[in-house]
C-alpha positions in Angstrom: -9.7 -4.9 2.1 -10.1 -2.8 5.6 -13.8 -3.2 5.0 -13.9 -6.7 4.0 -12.1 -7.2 7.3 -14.3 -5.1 9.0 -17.7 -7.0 7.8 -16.1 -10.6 8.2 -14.8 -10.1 12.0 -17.4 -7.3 13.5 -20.7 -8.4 11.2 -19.7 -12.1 10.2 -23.7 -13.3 9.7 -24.5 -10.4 7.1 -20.7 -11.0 5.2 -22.9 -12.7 2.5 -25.1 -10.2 2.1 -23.6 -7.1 2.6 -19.9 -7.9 0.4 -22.3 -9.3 -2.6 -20.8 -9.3 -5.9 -22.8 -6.0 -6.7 -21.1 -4.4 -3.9 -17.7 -5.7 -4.5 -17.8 -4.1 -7.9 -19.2 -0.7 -6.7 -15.7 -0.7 -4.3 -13.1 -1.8 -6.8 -15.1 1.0 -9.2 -14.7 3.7 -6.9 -11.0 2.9 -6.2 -10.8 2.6 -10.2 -11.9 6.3 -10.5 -10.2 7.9 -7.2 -7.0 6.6 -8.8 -7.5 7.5 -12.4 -8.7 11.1 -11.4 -5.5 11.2 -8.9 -3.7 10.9 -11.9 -5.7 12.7 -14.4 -6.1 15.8 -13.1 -1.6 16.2 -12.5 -1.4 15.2 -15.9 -3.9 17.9 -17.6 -1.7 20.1 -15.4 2.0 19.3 -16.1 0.5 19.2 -20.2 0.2 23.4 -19.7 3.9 23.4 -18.6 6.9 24.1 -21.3 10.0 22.1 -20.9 13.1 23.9 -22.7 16.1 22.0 -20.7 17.2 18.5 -20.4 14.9 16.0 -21.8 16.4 13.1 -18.9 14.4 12.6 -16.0 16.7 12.0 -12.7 13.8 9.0 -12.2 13.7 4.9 -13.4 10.5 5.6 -13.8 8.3 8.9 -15.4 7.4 10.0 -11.3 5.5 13.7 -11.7 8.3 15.6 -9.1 11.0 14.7 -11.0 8.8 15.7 -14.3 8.3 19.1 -12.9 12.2 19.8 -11.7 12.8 19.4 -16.0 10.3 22.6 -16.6 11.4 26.0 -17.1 8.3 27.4 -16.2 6.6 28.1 -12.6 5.2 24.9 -11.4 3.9 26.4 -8.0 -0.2 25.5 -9.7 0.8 21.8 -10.6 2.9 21.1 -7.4 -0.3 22.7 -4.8 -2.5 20.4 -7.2 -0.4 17.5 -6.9 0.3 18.1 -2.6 -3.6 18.6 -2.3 -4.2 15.4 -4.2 -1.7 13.2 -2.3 -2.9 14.4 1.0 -6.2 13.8 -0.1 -6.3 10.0 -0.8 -3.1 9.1 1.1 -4.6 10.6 4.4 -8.3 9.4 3.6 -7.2 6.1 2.9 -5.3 6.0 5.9 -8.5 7.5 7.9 -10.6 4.7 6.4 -8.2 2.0 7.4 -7.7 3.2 11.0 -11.7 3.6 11.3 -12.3 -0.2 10.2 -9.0 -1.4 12.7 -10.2 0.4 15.7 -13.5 -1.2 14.9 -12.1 -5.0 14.1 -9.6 -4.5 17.4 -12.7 -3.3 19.8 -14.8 -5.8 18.5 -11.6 -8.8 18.9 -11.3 -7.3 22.6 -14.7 -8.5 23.4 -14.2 -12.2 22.4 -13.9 -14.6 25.2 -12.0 -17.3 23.6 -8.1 -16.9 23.2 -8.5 -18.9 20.3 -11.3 -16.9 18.5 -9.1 -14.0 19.2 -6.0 -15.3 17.6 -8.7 -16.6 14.4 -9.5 -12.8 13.8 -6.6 -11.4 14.2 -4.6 -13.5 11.8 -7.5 -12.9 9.3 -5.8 -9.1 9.6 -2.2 -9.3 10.3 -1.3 -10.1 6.2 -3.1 -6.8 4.8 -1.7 -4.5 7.8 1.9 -5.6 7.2 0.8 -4.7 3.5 -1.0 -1.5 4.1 2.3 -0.7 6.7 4.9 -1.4 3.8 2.9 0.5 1.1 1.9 3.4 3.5 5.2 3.9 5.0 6.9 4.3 1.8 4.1 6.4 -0.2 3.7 8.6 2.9 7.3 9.2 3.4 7.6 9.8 -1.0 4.3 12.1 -1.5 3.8 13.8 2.0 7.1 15.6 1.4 5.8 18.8 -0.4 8.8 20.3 -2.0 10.2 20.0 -5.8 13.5 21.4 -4.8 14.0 18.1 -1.9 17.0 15.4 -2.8 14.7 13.1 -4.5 17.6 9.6 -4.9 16.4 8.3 -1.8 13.3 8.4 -3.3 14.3 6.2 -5.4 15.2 3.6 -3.4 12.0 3.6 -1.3 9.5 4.0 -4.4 11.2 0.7 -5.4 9.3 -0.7 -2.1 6.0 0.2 -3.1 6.3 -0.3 -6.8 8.3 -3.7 -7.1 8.7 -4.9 -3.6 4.7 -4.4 -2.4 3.4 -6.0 -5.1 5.9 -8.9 -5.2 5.6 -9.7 -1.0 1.5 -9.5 -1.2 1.0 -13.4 -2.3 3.6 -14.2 0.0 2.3 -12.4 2.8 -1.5 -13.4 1.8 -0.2 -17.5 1.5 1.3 -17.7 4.9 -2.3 -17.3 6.1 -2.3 -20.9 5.2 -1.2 -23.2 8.2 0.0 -25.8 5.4 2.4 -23.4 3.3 3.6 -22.1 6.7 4.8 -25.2 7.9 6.3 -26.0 4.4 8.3 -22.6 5.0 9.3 -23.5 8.7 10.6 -27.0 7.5 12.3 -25.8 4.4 14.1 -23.0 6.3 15.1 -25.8 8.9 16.9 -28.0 6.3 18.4 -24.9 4.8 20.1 -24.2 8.0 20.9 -27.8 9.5 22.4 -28.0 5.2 24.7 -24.9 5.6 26.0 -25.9 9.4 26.8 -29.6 8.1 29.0 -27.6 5.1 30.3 -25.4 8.1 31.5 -28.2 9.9 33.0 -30.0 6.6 
């Protein structure tokens, strides 16, 4: 997404041909892999480990710290792995994102019309509030290196980027239409004006 910003605002007469449908595949098929070899490689790792103890992971979901706290062998080898791994693609990600912003905002800077300004930067504000919201929580979850760390309010924030992300992207994404935003505005307005009449009843 930071790179389809990046084409449409900075190169917007070769969008067409550099984000063809070719190209488009190559991306989601390199984030296909990154992620299936982010989890691939933990997994053959914690599969070498012996688990004697509890069989109940202090999780709502199967999450790979909590997995490793359950083992009653050393999992120094799985938790490096795993830390390596996670500042890896969190911080390259992150790196990739910034480069593409920094680029999109130099290149916004240099138009002369208000107007065209707010255009491309509207374009950008629904995927940074969902890279902040995703980031934020992941960063603050996996960039924490220790097994031995209170992990329960982990689970509250991993609810953010596993149920609360997903379900605020098409919201986010719609209010980039002017017509759904102005459906919002009014039916907030008739919520409120309908609770202060019942207030005043």
């Amino acid at each position: 997404m930071a790179y389809d910003r990046y084409v449409a605002i900075c190169q917007p007469l070769h969008y067409g041909g550099i984000m063809s449908n070719k190209f488009c595949i190559q991306l989601i098929l390199a984030c296909w892999s990154i992620s299936a070899l982010s989890v691939t490689i933990p997994a053959a790792s914690v599969s070498k480990l012996n688990f004697c103890g509890p069989n109940k992971i202090d999780h709502f979901f199967c999450e790979l710290i909590p997995l490793l706290k359950l083992s009653c062998t050393d999992t120094y080898v799985t938790e490096f792995i795993f830390n390596c791994l996670s500042w890896a693609i969190i911080l390259g990600c992150l790196i990739c994102i910034s480069i593409s912003y920094t680029n999109i905002i130099s290149t916004v800077i240099s138009i002369p019309s208000s107007i065209g300004k707010r255009k491309a930067f509207s374009t950008c504000i629904s995927h940074l509030t969902v890279v902040g919201i995703f980031y934020g929580t992941v960063i603050f979850i996996y960039l924490r290196p220790t097994v031995n760390a209170p992990f329960h309010q982990n689970k509250v924030v991993s609810i953010f980027y596993i149920v609360v992300t997903p379900m605020l992207n098409p919201i986010i994404y719609s209010f980039k239409n002017e017509s759904l935003r102005k459906a919002a505005v009014t039916l907030i307005e008739k919520m409120l004006s309908q609770t202060l009449a019942r207030k005043q009843l």
